[in-house]
Backbone of each chain as ProteinMPNN parsed JSONL, in Angstrom:
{"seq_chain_A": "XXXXXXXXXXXXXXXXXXXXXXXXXXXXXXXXXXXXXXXXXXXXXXXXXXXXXXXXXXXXXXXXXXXXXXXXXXXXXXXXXXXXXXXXXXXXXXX", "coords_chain_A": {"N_chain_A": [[-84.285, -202.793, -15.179], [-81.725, -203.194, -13.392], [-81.031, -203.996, -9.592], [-80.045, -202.175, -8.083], [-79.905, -200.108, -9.598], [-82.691, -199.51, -9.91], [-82.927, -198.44, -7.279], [-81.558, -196.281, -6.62], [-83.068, -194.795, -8.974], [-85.719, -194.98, -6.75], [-85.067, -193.056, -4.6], [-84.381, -190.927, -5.513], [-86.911, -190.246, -6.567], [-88.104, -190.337, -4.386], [-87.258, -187.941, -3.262], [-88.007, -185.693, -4.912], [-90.887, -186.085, -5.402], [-91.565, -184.834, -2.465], [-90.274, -182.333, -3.148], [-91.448, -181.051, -4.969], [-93.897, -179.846, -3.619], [-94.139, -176.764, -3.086], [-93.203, -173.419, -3.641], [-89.937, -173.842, -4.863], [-89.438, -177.095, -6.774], [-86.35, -177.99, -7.347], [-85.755, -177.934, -4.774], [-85.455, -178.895, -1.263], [-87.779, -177.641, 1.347], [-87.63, -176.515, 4.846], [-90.582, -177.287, 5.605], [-91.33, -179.263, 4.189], [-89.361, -180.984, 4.132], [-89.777, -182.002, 6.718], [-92.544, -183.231, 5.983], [-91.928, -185.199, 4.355], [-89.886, -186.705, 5.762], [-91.089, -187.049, 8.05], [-93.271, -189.084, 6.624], [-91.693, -190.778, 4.923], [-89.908, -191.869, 6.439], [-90.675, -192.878, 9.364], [-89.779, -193.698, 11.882], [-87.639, -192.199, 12.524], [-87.761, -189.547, 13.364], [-89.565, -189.664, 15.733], [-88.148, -191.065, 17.012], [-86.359, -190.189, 19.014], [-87.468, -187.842, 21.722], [-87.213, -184.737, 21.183], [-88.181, -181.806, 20.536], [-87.196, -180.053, 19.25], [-85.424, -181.355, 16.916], [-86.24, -181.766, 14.008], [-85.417, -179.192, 13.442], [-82.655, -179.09, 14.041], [-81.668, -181.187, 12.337], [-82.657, -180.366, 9.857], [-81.059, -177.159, 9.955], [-78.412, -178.903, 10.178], [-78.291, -180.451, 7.547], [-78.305, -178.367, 5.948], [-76.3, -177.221, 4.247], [-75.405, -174.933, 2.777], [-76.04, -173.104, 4.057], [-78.576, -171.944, 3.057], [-81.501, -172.179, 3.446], [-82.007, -174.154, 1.666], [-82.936, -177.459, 0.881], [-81.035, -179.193, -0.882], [-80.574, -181.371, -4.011], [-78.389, -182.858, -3.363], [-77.221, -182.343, -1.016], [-79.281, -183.766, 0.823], [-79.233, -186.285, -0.585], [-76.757, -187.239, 0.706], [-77.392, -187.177, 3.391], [-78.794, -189.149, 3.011], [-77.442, -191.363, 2.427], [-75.408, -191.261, 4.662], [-77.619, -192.479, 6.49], [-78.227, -194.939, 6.035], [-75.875, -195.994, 5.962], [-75.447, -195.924, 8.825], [-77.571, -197.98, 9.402], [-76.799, -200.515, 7.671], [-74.432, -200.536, 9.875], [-76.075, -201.459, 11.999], [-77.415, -203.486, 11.219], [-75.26, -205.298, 10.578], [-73.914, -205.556, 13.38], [-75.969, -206.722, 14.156], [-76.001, -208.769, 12.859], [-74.15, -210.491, 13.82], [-74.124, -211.426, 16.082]], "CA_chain_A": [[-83.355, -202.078, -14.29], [-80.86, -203.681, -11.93], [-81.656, -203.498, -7.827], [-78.961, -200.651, -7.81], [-80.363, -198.974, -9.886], [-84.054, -199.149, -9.145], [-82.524, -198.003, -5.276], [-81.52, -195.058, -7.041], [-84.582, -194.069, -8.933], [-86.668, -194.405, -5.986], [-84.314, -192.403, -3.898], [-84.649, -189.696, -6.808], [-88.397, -189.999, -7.174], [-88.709, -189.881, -3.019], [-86.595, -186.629, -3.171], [-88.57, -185.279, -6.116], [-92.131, -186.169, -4.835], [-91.841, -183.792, -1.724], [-89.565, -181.272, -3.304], [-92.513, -180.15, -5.968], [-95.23, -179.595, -3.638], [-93.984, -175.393, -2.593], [-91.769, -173.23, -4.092], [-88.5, -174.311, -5.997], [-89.342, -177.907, -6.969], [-85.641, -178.523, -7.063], [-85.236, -178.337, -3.237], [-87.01, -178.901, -0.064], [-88.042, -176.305, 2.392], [-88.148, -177.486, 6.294], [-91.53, -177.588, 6.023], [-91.334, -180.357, 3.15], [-88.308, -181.855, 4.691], [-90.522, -182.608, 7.521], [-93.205, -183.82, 5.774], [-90.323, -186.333, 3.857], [-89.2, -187.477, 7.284], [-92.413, -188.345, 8.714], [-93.717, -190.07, 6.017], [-90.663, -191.736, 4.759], [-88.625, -192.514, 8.272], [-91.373, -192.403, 9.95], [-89.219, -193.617, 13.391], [-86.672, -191.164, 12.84], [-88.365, -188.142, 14.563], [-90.137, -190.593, 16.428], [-87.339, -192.197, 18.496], [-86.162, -188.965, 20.234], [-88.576, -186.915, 21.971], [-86.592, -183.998, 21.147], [-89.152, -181.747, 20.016], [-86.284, -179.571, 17.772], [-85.118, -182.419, 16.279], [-86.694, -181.235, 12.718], [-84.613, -177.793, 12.909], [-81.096, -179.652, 14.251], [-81.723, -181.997, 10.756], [-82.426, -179.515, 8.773], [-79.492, -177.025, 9.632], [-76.878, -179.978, 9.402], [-78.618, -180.758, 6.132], [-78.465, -176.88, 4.928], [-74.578, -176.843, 4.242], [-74.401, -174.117, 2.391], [-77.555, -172.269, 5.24], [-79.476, -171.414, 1.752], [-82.428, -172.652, 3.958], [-82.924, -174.839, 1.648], [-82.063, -178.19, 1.219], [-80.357, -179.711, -2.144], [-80.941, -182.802, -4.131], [-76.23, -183.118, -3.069], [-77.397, -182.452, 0.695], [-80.517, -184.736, 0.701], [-78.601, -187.635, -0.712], [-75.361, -187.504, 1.914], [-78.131, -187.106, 4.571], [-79.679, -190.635, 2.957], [-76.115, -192.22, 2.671], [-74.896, -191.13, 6.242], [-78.839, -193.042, 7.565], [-77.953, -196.003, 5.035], [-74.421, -196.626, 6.972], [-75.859, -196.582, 10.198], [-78.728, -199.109, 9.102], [-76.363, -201.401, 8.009], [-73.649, -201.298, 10.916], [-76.586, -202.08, 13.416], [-77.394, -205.292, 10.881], [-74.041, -206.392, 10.718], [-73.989, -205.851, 14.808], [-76.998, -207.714, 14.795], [-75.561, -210.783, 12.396], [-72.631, -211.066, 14.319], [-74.188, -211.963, 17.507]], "C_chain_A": [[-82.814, -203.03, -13.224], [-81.352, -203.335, -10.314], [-80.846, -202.009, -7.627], [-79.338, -199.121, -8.102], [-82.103, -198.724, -10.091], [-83.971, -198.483, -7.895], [-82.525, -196.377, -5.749], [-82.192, -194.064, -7.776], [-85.24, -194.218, -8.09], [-85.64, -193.306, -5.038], [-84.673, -190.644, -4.261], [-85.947, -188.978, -6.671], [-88.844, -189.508, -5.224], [-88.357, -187.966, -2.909], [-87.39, -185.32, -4.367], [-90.144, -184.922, -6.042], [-92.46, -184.925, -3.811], [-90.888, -182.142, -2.245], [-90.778, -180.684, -4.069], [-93.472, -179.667, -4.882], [-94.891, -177.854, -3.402], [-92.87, -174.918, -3.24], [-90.914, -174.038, -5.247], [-88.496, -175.52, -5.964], [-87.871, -178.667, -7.04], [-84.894, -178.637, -5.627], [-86.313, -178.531, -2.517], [-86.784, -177.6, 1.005], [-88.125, -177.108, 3.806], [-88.965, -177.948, 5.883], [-91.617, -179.234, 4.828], [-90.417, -181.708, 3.626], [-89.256, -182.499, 5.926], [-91.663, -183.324, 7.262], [-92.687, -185.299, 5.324], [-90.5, -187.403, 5.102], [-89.923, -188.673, 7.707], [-93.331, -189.463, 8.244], [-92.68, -191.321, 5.458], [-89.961, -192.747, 5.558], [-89.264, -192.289, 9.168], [-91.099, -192.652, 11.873], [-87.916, -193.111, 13.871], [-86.549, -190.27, 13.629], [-88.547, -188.692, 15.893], [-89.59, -190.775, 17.502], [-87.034, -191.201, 19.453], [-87.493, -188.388, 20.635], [-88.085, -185.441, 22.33], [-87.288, -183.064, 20.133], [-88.15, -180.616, 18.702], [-85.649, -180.233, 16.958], [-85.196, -182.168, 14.702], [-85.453, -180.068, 12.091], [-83.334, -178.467, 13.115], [-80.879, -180.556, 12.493], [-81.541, -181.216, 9.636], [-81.445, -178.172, 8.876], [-78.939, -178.191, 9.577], [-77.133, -180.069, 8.118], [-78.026, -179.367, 5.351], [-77.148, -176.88, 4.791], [-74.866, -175.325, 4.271], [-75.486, -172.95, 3.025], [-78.127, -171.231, 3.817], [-81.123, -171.651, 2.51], [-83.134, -173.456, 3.013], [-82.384, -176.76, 1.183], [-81.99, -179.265, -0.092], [-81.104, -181.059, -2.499], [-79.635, -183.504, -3.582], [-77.024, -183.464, -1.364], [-78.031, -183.61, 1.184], [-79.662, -186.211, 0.503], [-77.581, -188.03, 0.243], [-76.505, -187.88, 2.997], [-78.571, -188.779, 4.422], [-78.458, -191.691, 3.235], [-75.295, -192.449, 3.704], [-76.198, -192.423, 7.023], [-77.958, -194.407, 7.099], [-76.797, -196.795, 5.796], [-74.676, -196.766, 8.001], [-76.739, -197.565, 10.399], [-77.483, -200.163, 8.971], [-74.875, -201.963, 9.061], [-74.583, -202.218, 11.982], [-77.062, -203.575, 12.181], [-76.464, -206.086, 10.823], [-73.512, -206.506, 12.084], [-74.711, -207.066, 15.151], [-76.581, -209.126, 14.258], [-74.753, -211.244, 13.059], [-72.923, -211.793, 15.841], [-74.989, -213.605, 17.376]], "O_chain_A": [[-83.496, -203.527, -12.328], [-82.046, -202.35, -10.064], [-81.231, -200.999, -7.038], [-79.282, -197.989, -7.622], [-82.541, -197.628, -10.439], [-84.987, -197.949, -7.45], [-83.283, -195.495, -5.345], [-82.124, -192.856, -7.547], [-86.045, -193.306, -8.277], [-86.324, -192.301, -5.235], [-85.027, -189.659, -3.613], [-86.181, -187.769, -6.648], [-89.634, -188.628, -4.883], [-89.111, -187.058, -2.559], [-87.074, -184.13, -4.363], [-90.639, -183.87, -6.446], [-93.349, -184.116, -4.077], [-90.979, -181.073, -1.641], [-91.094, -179.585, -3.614], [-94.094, -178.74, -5.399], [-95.996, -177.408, -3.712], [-91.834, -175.547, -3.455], [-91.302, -174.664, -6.233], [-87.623, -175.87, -5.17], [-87.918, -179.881, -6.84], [-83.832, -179.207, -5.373], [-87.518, -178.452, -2.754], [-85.813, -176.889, 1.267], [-88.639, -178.225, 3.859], [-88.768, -179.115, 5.546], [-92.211, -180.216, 5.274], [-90.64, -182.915, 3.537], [-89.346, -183.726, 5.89], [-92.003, -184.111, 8.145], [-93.018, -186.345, 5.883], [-91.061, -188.49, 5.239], [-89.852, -189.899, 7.794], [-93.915, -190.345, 8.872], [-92.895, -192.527, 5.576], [-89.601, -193.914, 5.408], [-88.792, -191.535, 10.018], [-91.735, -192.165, 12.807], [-87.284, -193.31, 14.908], [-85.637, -190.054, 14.427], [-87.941, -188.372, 16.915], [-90.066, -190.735, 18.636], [-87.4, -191.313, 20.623], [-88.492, -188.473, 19.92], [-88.365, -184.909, 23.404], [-87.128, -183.329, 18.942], [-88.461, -180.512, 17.515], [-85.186, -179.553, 16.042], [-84.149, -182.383, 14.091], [-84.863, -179.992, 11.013], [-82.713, -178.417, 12.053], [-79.932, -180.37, 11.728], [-80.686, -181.258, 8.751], [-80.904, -177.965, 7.79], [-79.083, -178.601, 8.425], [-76.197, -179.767, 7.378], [-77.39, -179.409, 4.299], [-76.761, -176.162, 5.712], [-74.713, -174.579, 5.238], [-75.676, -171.928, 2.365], [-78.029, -170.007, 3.734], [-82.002, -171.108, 1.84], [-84.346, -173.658, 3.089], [-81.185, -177.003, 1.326], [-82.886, -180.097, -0.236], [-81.885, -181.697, -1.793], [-79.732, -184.706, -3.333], [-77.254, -184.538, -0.809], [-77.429, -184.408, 1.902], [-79.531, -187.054, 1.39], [-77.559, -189.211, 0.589], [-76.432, -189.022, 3.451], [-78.676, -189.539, 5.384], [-78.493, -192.616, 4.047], [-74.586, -193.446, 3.837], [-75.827, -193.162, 7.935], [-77.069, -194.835, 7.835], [-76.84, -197.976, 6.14], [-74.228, -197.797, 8.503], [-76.78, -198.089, 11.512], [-77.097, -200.691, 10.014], [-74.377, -203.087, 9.12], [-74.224, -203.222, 12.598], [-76.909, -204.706, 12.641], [-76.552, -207.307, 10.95], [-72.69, -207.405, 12.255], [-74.453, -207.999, 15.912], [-76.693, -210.219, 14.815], [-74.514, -212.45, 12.995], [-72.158, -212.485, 16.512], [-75.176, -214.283, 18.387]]}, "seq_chain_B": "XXXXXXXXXXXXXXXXXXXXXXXXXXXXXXXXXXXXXXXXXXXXXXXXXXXXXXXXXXXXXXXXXXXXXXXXXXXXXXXXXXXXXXXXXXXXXXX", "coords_chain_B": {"N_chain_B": [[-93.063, -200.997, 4.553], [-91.742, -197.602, 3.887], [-91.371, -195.867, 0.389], [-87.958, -194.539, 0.512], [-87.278, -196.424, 2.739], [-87.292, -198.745, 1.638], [-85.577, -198.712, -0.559], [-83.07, -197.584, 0.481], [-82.708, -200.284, 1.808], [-82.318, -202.033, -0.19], [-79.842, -201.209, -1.598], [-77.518, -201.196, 0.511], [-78.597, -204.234, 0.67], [-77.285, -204.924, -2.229], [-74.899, -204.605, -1.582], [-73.797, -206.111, 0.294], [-74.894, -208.554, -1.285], [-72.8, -208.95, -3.21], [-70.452, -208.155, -1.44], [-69.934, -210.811, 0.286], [-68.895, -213.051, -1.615], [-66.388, -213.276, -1.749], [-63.342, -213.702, 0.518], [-63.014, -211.2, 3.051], [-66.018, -210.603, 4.353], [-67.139, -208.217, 4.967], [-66.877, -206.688, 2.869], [-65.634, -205.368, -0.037], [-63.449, -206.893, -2.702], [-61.321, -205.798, -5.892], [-61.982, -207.393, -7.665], [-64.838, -208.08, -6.616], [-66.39, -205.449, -6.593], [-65.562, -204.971, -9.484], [-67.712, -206.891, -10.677], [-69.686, -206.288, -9.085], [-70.09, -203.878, -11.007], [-70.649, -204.601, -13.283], [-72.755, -206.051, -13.482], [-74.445, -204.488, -11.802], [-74.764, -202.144, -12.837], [-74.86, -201.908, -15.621], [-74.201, -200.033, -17.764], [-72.177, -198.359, -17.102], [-69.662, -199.025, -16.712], [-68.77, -199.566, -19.685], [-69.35, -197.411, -20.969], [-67.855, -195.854, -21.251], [-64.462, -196.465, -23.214], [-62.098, -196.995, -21.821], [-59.636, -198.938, -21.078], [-58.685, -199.327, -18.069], [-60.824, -198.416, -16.248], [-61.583, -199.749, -14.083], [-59.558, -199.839, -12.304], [-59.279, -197.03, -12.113], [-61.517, -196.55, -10.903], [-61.876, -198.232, -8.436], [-59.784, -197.427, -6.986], [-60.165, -194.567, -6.512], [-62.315, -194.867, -4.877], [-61.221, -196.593, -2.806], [-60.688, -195.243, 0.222], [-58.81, -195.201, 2.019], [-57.065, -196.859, 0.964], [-56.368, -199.59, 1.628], [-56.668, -201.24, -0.382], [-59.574, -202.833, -0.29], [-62.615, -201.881, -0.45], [-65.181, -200.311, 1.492], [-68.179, -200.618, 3.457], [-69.127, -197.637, 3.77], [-67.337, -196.191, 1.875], [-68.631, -197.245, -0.333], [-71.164, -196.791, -0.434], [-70.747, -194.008, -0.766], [-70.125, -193.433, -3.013], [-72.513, -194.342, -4.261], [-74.363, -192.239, -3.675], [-73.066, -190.423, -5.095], [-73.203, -190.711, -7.572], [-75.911, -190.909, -7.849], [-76.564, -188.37, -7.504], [-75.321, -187.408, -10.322], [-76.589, -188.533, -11.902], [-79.557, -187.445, -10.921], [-78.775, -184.733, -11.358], [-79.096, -184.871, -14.731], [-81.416, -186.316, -15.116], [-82.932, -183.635, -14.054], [-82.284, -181.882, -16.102], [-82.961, -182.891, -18.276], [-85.648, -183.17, -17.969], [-85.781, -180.191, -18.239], [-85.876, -179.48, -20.529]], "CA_chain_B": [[-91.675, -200.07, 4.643], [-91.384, -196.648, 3.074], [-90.256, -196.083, -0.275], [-87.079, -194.678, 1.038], [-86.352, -197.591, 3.328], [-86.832, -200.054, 0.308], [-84.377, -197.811, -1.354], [-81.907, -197.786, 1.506], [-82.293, -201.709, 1.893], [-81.706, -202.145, -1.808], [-78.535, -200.279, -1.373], [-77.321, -202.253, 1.78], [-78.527, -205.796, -0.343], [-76.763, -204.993, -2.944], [-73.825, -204.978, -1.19], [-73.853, -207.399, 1.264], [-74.705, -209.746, -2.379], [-71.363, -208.992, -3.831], [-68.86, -208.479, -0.836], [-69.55, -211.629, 0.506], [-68.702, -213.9, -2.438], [-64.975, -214.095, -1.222], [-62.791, -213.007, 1.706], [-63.827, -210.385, 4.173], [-67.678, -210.613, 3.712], [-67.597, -206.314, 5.159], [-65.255, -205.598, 1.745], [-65.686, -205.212, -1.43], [-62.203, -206.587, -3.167], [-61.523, -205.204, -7.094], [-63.301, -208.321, -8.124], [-66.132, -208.33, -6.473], [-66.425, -204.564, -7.428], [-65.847, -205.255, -11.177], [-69.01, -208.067, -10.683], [-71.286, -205.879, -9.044], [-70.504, -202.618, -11.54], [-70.901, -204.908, -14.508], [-74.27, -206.643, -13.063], [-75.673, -203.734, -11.414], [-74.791, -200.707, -13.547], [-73.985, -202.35, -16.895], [-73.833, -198.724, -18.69], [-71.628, -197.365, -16.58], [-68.125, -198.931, -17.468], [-68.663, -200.034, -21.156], [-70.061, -196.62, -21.69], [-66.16, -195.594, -21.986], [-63.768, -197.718, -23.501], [-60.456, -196.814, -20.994], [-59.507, -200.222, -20.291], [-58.435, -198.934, -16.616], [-61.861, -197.9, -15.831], [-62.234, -200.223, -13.185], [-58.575, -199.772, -11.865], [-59.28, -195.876, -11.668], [-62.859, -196.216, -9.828], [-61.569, -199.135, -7.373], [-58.546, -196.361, -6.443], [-60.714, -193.563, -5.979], [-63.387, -195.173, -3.995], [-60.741, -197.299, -1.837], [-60.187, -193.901, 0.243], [-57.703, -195.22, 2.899], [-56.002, -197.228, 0.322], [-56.768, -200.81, 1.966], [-57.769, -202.602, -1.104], [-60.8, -203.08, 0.109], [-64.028, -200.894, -0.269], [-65.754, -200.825, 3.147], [-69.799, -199.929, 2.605], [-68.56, -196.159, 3.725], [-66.576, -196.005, 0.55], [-69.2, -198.154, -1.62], [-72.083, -195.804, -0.144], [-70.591, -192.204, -1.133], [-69.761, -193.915, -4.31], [-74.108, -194.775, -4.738], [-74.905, -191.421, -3.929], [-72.53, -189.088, -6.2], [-73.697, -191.07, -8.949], [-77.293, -190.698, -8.089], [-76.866, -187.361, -7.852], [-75.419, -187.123, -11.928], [-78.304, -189.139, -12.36], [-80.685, -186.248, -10.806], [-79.337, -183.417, -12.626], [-79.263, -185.626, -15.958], [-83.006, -185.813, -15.415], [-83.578, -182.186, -14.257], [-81.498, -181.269, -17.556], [-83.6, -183.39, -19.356], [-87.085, -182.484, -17.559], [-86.094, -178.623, -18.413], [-85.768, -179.215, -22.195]], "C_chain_B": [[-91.907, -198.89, 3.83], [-90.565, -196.543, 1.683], [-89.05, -195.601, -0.586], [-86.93, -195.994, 1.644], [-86.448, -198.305, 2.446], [-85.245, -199.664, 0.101], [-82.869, -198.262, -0.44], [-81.42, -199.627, 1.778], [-82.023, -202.025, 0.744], [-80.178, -201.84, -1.862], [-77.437, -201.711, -0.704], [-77.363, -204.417, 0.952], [-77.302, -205.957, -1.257], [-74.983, -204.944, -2.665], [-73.356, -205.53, -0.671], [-73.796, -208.736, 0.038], [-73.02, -210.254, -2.807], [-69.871, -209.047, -2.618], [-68.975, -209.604, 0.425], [-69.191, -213.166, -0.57], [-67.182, -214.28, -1.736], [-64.322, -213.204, -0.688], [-63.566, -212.461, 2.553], [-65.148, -210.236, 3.549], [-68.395, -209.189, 3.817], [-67.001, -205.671, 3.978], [-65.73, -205.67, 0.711], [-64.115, -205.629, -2.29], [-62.615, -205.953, -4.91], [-62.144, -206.107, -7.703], [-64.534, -207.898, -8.515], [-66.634, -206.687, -6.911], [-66.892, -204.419, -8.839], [-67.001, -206.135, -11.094], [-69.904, -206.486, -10.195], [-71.743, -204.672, -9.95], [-71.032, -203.588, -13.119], [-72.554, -205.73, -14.216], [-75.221, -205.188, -12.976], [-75.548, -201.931, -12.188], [-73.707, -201.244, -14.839], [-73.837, -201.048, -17.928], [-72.362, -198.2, -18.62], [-70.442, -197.848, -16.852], [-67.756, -198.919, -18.781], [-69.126, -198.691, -21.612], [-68.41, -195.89, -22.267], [-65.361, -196.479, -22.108], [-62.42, -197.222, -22.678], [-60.803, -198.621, -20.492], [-58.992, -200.227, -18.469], [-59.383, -198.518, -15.974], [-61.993, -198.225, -14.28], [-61.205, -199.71, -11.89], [-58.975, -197.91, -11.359], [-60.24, -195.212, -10.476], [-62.425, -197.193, -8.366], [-60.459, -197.871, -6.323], [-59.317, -195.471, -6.024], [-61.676, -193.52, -4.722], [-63.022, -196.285, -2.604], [-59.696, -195.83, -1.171], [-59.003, -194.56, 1.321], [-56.787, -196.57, 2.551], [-55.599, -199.025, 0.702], [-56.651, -201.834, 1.202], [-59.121, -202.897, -0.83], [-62.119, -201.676, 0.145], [-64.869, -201.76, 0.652], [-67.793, -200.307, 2.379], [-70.12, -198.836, 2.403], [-68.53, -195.524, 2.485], [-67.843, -196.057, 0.105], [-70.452, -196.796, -1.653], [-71.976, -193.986, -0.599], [-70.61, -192.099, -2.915], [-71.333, -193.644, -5.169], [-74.312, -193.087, -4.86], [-74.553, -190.38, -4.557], [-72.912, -189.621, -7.441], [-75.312, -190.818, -8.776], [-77.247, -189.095, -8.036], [-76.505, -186.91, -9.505], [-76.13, -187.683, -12.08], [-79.408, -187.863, -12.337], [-80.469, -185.331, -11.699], [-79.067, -184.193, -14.158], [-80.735, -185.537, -15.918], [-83.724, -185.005, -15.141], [-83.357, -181.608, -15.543], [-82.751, -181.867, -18.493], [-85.376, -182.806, -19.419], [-87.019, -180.961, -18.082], [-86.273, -178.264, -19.663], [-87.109, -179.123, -22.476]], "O_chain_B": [[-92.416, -199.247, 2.768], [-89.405, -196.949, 1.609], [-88.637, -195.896, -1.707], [-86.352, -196.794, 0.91], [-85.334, -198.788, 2.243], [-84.18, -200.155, 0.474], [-81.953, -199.033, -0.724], [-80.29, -200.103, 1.894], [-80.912, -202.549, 0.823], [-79.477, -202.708, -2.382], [-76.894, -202.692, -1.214], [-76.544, -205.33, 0.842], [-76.472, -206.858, -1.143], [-74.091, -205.217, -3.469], [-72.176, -205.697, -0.98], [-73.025, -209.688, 0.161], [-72.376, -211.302, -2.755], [-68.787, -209.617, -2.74], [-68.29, -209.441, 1.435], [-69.3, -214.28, -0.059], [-66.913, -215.392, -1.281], [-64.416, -212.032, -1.052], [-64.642, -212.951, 2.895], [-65.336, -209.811, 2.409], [-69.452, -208.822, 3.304], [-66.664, -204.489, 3.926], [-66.677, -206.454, 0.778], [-63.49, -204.608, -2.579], [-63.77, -205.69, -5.246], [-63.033, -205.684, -8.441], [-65.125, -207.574, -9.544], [-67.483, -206.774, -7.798], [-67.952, -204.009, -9.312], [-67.48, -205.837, -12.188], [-70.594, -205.801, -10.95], [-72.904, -204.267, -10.016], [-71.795, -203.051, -13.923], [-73.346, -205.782, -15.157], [-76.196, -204.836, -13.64], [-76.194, -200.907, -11.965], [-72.496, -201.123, -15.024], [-73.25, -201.286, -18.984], [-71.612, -197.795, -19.508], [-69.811, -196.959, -17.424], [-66.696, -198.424, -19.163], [-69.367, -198.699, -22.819], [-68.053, -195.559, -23.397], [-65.337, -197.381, -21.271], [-61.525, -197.122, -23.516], [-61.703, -199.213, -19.895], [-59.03, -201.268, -17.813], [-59.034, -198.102, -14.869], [-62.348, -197.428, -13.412], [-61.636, -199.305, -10.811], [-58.899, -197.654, -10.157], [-60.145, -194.274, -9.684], [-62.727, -196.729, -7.267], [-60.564, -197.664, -5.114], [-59.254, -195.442, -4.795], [-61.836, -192.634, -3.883], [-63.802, -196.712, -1.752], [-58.622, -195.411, -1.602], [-57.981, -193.922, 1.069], [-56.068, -197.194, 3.332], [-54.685, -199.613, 0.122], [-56.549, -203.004, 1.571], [-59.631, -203.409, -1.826], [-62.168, -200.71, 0.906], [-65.17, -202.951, 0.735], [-68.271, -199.893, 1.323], [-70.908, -198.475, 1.53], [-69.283, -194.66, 2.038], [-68.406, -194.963, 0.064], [-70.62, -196.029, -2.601], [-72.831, -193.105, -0.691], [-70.921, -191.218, -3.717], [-71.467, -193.045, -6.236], [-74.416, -192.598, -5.985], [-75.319, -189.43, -4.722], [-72.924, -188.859, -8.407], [-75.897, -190.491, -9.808], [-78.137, -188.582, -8.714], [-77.293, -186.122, -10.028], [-76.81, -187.045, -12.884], [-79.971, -187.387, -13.322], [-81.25, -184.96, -12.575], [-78.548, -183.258, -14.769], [-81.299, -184.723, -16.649], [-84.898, -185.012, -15.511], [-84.205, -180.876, -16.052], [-83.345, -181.186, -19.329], [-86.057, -182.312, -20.318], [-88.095, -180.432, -18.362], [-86.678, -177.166, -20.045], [-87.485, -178.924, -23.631]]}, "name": "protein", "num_of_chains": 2, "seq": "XXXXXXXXXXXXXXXXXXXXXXXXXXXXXXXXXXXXXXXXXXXXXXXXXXXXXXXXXXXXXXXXXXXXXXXXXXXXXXXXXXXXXXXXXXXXXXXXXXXXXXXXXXXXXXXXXXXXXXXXXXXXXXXXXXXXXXXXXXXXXXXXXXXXXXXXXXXXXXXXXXXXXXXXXXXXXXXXXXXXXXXXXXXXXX"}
């Protein structure tokens, strides 16, 4: 497998891993989404001390307020972090 | 690192590899494009024979018409394909 597409099976398999453990294995529930977070991005939550932080994530995430939150949603949510990761490295090369 | 952030830096690598080979090192031209879909997702153009393949995906994914795919573009691009990826292997997992 190519880097591209190894990026994209783990992406898959991260989204896949916490979606099975409750319920409808093809989505996540907050409570899963939060488990996700903290183990995955684990200085996502972290950096604010904004203790709703969890629920603001997960509505924006919920488009379509199904409460629950897609493998479509899930991925924009990873591709929106992904773009802000690399503006602050190409901030940081440039200096 | 998490295996999300691999994932996400994989992503980010993989583009940073290809759109600095030549010109703007933030771009992607139709080139470097055609290089990284035939390196890093060799299925995915040869799987149809339209000889415009590349010409139709470079157009679609250059949204403000630039020439240039920014990482924006390149990034919405990664994750609508990983999502036909997912349900390809829910489809397949349900058989």
């Amino acid at each position: 497998m190519s880097q591209l597409e190894t990026a994209m099976g783990m992406t898959i398999a991260v989204f896949d891993k916490y979606a099975k453990t409750d319920g409808n294995r093809q989505t996540l529930t907050k409570a899963e989404l939060k488990t996700l977070l903290e183990k995955e991005l684990p200085n996502f939550l972290s950096s604010g001390k904004d203790k709703d932080a969890i629920d603001k994530v997960f509505n924006n995430l919920d488009e379509n307020s199904d409460s629950q939150v897609d493998f479509k949603e899930f991925v924009i949510f990873v591709a929106a972090l992904t773009c802000c990761c690399h503006k602050y490295f190409e901030q940081k090369a440039a200096k």
